[in-house]
ZAGU-83661 format. One record per residue: residue in three letters; z, y negated, x negated of N, C-alpha, C in turn. Coordinates in steps of 0.05 Angstrom, whole numbers, plus 5000, padded with zeros to 4 digits. Layout:
BEGIN
ALAZYXZYXZYX
...
END
This chain:
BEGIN
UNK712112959012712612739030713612839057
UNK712513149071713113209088716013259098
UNK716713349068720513359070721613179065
UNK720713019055722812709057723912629080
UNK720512569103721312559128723312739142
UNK723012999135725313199141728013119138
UNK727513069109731412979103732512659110
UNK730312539127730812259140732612369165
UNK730312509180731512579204734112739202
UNK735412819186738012969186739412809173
UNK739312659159741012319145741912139155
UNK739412059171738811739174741311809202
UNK741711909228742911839249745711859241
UNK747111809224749411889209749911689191
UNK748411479183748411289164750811109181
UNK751310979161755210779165756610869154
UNK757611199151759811219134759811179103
UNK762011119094763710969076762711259054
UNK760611139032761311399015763611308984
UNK766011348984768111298966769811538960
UNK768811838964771111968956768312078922
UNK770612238912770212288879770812558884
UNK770712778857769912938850772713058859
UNK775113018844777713138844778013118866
UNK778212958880778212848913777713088933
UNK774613198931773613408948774713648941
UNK774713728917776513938909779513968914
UNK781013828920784113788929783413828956
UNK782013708969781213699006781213999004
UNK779014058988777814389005780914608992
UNK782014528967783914728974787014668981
UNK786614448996789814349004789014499039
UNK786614429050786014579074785614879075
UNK785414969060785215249048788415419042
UNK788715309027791915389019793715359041
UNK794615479057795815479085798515629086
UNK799915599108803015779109802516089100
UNK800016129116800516419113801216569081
UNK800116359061800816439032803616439028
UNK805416229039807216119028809916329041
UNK808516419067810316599079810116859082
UNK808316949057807917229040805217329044
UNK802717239063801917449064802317689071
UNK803617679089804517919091803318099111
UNK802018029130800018149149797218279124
UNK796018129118794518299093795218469076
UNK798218469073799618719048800518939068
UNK800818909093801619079110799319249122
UNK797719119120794319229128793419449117
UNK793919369076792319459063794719639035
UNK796819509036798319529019797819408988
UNK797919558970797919508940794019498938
UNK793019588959789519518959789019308967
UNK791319168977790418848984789318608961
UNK789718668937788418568909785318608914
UNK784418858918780818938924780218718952
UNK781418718967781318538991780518338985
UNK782718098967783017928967779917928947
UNK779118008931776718098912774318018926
UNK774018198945772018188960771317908977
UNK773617938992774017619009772617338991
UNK773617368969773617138958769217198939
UNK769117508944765717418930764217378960
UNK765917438972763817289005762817059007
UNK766016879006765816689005764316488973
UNK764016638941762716548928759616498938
UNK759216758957756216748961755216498994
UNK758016429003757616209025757515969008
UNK758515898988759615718972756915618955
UNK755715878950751915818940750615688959
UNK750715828987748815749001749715449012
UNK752415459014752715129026752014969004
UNK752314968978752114818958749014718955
UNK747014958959745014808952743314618983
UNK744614669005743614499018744714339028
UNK747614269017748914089018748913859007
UNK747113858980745513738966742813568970
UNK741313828980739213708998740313479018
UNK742213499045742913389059745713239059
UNK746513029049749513099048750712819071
UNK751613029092752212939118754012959132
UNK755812829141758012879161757413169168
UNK755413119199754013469207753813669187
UNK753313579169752913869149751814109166
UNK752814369157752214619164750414559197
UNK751914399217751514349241747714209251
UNK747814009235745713959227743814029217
UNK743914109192742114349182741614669202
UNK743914609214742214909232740414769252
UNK741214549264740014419276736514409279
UNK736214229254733914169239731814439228
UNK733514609223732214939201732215149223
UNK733915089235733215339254732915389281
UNK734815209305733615079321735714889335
UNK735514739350736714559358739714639378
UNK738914839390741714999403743515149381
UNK742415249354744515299338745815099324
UNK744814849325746414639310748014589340
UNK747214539357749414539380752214779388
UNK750814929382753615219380755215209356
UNK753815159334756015099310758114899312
UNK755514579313758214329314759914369334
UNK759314459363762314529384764214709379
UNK762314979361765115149359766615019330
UNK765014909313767314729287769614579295
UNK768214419316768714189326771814349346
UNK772214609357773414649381775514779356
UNK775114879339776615089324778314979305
UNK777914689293779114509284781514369307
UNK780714279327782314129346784714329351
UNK783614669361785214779370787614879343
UNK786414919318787314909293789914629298
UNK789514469297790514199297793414209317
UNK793114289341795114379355797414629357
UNK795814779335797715009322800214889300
UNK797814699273799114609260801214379272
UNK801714199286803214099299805614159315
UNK805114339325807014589345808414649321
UNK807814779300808814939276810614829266
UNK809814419257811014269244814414339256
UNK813814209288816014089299818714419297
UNK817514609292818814899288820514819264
UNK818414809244820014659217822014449214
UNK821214299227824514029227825914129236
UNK826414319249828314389265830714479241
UNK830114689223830914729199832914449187
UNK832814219197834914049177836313959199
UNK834413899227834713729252835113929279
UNK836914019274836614279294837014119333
UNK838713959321839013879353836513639371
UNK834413549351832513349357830613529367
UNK829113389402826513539418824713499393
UNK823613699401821113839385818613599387
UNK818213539419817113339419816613169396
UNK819613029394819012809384817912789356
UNK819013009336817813079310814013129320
UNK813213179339810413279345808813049337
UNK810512819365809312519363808512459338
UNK811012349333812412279301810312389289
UNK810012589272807712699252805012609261
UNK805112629283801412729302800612279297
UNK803412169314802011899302801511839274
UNK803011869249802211869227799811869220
UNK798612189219797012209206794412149225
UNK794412089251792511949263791911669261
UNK793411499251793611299230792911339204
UNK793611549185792211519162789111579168
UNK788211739185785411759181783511559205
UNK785411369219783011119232784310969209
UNK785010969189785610729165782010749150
UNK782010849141780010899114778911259105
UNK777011309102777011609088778011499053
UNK778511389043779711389022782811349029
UNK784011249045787211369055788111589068
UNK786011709078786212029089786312139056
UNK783812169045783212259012786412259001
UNK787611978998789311998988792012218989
UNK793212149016794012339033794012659031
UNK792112709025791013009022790413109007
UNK790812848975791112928951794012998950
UNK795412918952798112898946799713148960
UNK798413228986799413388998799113668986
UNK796513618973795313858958796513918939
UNK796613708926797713698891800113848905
UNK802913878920805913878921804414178928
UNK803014278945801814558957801614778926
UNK800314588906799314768892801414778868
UNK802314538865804714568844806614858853
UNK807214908887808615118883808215378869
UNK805115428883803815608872803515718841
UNK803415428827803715468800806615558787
UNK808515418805810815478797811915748803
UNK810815908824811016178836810316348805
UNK808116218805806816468784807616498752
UNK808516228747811516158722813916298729
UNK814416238747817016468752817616718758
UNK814916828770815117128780813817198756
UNK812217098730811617188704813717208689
UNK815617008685818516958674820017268684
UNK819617318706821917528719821017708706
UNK818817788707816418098698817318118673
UNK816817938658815817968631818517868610
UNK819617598622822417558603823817618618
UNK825417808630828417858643828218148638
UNK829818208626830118598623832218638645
UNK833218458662836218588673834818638699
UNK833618578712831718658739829919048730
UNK831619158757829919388764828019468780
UNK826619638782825219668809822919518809
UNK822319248786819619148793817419178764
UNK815819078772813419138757811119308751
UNK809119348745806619418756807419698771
UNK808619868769809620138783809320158810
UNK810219818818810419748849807419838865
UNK805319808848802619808857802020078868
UNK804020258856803420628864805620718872
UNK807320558876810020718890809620618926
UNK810520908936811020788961807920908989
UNK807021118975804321228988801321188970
UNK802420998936800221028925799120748923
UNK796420648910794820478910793320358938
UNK792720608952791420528971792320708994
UNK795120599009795920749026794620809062
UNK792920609065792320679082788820659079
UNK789220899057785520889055783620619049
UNK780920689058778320499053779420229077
UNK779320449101779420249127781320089125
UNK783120059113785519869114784519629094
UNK783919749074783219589054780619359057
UNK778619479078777419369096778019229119
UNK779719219128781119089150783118809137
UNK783918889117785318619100782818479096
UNK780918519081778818389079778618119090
UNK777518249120777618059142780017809146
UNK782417859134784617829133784817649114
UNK784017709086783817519068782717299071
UNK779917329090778217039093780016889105
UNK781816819124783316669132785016499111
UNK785516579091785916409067783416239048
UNK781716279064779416209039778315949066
UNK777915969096777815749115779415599104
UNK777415369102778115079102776314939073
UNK775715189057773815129032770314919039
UNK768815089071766714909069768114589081
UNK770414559076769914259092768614039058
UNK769714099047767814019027764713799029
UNK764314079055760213999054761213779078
UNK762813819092763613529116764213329101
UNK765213309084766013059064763312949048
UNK762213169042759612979026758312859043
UNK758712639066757012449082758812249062
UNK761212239066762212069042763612079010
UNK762412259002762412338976760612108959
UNK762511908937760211768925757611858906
UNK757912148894755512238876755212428891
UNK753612518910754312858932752913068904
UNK749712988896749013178884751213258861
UNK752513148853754013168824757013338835
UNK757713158854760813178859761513448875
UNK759713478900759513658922759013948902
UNK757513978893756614318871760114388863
UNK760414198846762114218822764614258826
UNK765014138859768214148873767714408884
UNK764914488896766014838911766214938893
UNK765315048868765415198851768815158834
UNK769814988836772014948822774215118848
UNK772914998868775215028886775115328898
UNK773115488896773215778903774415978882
UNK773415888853775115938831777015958825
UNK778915718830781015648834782215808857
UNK781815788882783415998906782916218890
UNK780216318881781716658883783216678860
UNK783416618837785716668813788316638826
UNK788316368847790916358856792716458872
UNK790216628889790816858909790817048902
UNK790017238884790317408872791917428844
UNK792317288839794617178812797817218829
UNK797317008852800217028869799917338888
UNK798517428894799617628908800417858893
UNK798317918866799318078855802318038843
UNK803617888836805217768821809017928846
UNK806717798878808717868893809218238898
UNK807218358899807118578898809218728874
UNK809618618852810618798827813218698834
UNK814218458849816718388855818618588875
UNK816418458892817518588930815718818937
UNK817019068933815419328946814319178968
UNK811419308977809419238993810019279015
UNK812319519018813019619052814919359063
UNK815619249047818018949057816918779041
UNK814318569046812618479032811518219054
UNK813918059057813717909085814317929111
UNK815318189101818018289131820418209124
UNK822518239106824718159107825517879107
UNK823417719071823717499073821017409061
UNK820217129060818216959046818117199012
UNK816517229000817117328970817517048954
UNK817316798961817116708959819416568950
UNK821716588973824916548968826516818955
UNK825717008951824717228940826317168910
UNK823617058900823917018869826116758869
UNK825316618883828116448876830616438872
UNK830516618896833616858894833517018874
UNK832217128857832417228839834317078816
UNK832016828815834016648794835516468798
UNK836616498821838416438830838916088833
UNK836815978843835415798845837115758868
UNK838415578869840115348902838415308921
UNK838515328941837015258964834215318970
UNK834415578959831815678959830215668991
UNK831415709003829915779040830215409046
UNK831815189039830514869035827914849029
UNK827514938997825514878987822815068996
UNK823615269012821115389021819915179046
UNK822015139057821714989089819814749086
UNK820414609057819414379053817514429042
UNK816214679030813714639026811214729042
UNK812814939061811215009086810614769101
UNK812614629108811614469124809914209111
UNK809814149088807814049070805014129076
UNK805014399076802614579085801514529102
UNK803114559130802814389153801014189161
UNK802514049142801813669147799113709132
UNK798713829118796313789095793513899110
UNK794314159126792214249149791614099163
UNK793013989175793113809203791613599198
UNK791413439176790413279164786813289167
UNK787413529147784313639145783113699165
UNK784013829183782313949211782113729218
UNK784113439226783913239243780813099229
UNK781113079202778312979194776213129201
UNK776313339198774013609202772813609232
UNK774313539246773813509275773213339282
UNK774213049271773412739276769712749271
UNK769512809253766612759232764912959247
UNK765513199253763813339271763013309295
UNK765413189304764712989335762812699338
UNK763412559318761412369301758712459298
UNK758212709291755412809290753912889307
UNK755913109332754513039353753512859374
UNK755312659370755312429382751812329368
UNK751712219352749412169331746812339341
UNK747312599336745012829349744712789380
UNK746212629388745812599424746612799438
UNK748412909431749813259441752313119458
UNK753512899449756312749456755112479469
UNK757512399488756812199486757111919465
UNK754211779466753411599444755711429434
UNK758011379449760211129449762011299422
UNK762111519425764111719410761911729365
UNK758911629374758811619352759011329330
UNK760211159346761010789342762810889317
UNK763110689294764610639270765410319276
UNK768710349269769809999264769009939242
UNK770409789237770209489216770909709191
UNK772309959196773010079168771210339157
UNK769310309177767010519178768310829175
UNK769910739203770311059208771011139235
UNK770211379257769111369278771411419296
UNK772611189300775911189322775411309342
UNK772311269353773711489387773711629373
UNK770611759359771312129360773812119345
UNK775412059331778112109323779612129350
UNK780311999363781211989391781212209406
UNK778812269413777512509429778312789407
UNK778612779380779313029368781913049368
UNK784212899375786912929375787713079402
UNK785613059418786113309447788013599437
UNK787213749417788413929411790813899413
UNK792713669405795613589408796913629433
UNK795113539450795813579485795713799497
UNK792813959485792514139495794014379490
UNK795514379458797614559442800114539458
UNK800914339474804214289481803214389518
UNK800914389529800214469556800414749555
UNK798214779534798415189538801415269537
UNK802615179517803915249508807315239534
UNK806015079543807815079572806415139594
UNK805015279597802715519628803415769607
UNK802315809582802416099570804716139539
UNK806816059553808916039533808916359510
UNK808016519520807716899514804816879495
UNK803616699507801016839497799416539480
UNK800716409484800116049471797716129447
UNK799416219431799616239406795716339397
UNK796316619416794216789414791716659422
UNK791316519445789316389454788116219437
UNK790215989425789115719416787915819384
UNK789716129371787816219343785216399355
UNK785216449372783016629380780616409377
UNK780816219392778116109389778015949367
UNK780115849353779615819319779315879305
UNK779316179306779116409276775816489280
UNK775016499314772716549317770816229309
UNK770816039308770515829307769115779275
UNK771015789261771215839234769216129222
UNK768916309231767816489221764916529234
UNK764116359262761016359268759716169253
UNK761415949241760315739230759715899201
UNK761816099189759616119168757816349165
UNK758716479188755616709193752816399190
UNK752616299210750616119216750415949184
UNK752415829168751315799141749315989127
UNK749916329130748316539111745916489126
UNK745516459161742616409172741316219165
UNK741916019165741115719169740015649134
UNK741415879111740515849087738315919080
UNK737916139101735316389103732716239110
UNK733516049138731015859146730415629123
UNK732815479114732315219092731015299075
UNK731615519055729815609027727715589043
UNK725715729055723515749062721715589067
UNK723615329089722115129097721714909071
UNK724414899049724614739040721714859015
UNK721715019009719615128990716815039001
UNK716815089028713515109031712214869043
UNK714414619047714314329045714414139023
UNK714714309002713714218977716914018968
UNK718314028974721213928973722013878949
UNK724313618939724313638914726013848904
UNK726113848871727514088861730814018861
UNK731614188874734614058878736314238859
UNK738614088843740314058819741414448822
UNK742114468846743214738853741014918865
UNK741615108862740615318871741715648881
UNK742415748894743516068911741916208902
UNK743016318868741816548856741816878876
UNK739917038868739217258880737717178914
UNK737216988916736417008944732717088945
UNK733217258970734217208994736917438990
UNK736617628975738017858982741117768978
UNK742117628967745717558964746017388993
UNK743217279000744317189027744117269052
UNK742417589048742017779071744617889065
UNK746217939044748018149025750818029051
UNK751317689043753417539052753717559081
UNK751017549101751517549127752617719139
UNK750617949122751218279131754218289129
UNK756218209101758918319107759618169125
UNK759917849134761117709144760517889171
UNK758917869185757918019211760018289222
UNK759218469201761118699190764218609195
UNK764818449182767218409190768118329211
UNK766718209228767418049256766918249276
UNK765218489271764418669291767218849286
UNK768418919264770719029256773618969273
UNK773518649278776318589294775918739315
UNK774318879329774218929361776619149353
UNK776319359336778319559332780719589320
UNK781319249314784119129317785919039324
UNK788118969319789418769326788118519336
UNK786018419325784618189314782618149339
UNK781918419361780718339376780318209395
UNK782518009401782317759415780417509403
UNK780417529386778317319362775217389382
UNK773917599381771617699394771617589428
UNK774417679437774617679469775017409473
UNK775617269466775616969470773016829459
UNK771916959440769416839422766316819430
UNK766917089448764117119465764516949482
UNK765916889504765316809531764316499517
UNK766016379494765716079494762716099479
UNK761516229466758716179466756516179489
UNK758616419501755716429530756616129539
UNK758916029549759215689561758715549543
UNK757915579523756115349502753515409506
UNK752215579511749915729513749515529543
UNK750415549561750115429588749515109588
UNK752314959572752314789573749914599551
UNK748214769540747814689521744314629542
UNK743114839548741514779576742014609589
UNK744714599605744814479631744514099613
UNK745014039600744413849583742013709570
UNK740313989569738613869561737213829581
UNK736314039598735913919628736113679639
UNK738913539629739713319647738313109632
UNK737913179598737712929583733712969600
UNK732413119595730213119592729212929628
UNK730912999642730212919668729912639666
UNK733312569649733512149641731012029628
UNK730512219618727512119602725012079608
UNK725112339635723012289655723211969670
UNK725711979673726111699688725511369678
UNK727511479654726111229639722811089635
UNK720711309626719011279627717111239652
UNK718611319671716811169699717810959705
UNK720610869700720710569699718610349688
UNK718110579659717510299634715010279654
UNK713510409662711110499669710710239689
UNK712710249712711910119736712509849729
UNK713509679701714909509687712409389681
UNK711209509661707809499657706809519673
END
């Protein structure tokens, strides 16, 4: 009984939304948000990293994330909530880590959101060369801020479709760069050979191969939004398990299926330096308009991110609002039970992408992924923690038996933090170490703000109650 009340209090302030999405539904979400340009435009920073060891990378990356994919699964189940992860840290571990999570989700998505948008208007340029950038920005940015104050089943839709065109390429990549390998004898120079020519298997050692790693997870972000969707997921216990597991499965065959595939094509040393491998193979077979048809599916990509973060950030803002972190007006639902300001308030990234981007035209870029890459990767350190507190609490409150369960624990989820950690302590001696230098300061000003708040709330409360007092 004791946990019932438990899973009231992490439910109940969240109740209104619309639960109507389905099984295929969440699985297209998590890998239409997942599946991103960087695939489409070679990977090539991870093959450059690691070379022909970028396959072990991508390996690894992807059992990280199997073992985040446990832990969100089974208490996503338990709770299935807008807040998600945010909440549950909340509730399991303490109330300033559900506050540091939902702001940095919440900040890393928005700022995500204004990359993808910036990006778009790069892309039209490609048919529309003489039209302001602007206006394609608008243009897109009102769209799809319309499809998602419509309905979460017309966002759903939306982001099926975007997915489905995302992944069809993918499939078609791997039909045709199989077709080249295996039926064409008139092509030289490619096939498995490529993996040891050129400094070997693993040309720049362990550490490189380690450093892609880190590199790979950036393809695998965008998988927990999943557990953000099961507030409106219609079966969560059934649908929520069944879509991560399909959908982590699915990325890595398809990440590792396509990269290897690109590797035996395009030597690894010009492996997203010269061109996409992508237009690559098409030029091979001599396929018309190959750099068209890339343009249009990148920017598909695009729209399909933008989408997702915009929901990802809407619903997280909704939660804090709910948790009393935001203000209360931002956690209001219309007539279509879905939360227009915080939608409102999460489209900032748009403004804020076209400002930086005109104060730090040099350095735009770097800033707005710094605190998104970091954003994305504390949230799921804090999933491996927050799993560590739930098992425990949920066991020794006598809780019901829930459908899923995070085999090997505790140790696969001491196993999961430890690399994730590992890897984030790793960017300092990279390229990558702007992710850290931008990532600390915004926790210590979450860390501040998160006091100076509660401070203020606890004072209102003092007040209130000497009102009621002198009322009586």
């Amino acid at each position: 009984m004791e946990n019932k009340n438990t899973q009231l209090n992490i439910d109940e302030p969240e109740k209104g939304l619309k639960r109507e999405l389905e099984t295929n539904q969440l699985s297209m979400i998590a890998m239409g948000c997942a599946i991103g340009t960087g695939l489409f435009l070679g990977s090539g920073l991870a093959i450059q990293a690691a070379g022909p060891s970028v396959l072990l990378s991508y390996a690894v990356g992807a059992f990280i994330v199997l073992l985040l994919m446990g832990c969100l699964s089974e208490m996503t189940v338990a709770h299935p909530t807008s807040g998600s992860f945010g909440a549950i840290a909340e509730n399991y571990v303490t109330p300033m880590a559900g506050f540091l999570v939902r702001y940095s989700y919440w900040i890393c998505n928005v700022f995500a959101v204004g990359v993808e948008v910036s990006a778009i208007s790069v892309y039209m340029k490609y048919w529309f060369p003489t039209v302001p950038g602007i206006v394609w920005i608008l243009l897109f940015a009102g769209v799809l801020i319309y499809v998602n104050a419509t309905s979460v089943n017309t966002f759903a839709t939306f982001e099926y479709w975007f997915s489905f065109i995302k992944i069809s390429a993918i499939v078609g990549f791997i039909l045709l760069g199989s077709y080249i390998l295996f039926g064409s004898s008139e092509q030289s120079n490619i096939g498995p050979e490529n993996f040891v020519n050129e400094g070997g298997f693993l040309p720049f050692g362990w550490w490189g191969t380690w450093v892609a790693v880190f590199i790979s997870l950036f393809s695998f972000i965008g998988t927990e939004m999943i557990a953000v969707t099961s507030g409106e997921a219609k079966d969560p216990d059934v649908a929520v398990p069944r879509a991560l597991k399909a959908t982590v499965f699915r990325l890595s065959t398809f990440y590792v299926l396509t990269i290897g595939i690109m590797l035996m094509i395009v030597p690894w040393k010009t492996a997203g330096i010269e061109e996409s491998p992508f237009v690559k193979v098409m030029e091979i077979l001599n396929i018309p308009g190959a750099s068209g048809i890339m343009n249009f599916i990148i920017l598909t990509a695009a729209l399909s991110a933008m989408n997702a973060q915009l929901y990802a950030s809407t619903r997280m803002m909704f939660s804090l609002a709910r948790g009393k972190h935001a203000p209360s007006i931002l956690g209001k639902l219309n007539k279509r039970g879905v939360p227009a300001k915080a939608l409102a308030v999460s489209t900032i990234g748009i403004f804020i992408a076209a400002g930086v981007n005109a104060l730090l035209p040099g350095s735009s870029y770097a800033f707005m992924m710094g605190i998104s890459m970091f954003g994305a990767m504390f949230t799921w350190l804090m999933v491996f923690i927050s799993h560590l507190f739930f098992r425990v609490k949920w066991e020794r409150t006598g809780g019901r038996k829930l459908p899923v369960r995070m085999i090997g624990f505790p140790y696969l989820t001491i196993l999961g933090a430890v690399l994730l950690f590992s890897l984030m302590i790793t960017t300092w001696f990279t390229d990558f170490k702007i992710m850290l230098q931008f990532g600390i300061p915004w926790l210590l000003f979450l860390s501040v703000a998160y006091f100076v708040s509660k401070k203020r709330n606890s004072n209102h409360n003092v007040v209130e109650e000497s009102l009621k007092e002198k009322i009586e």
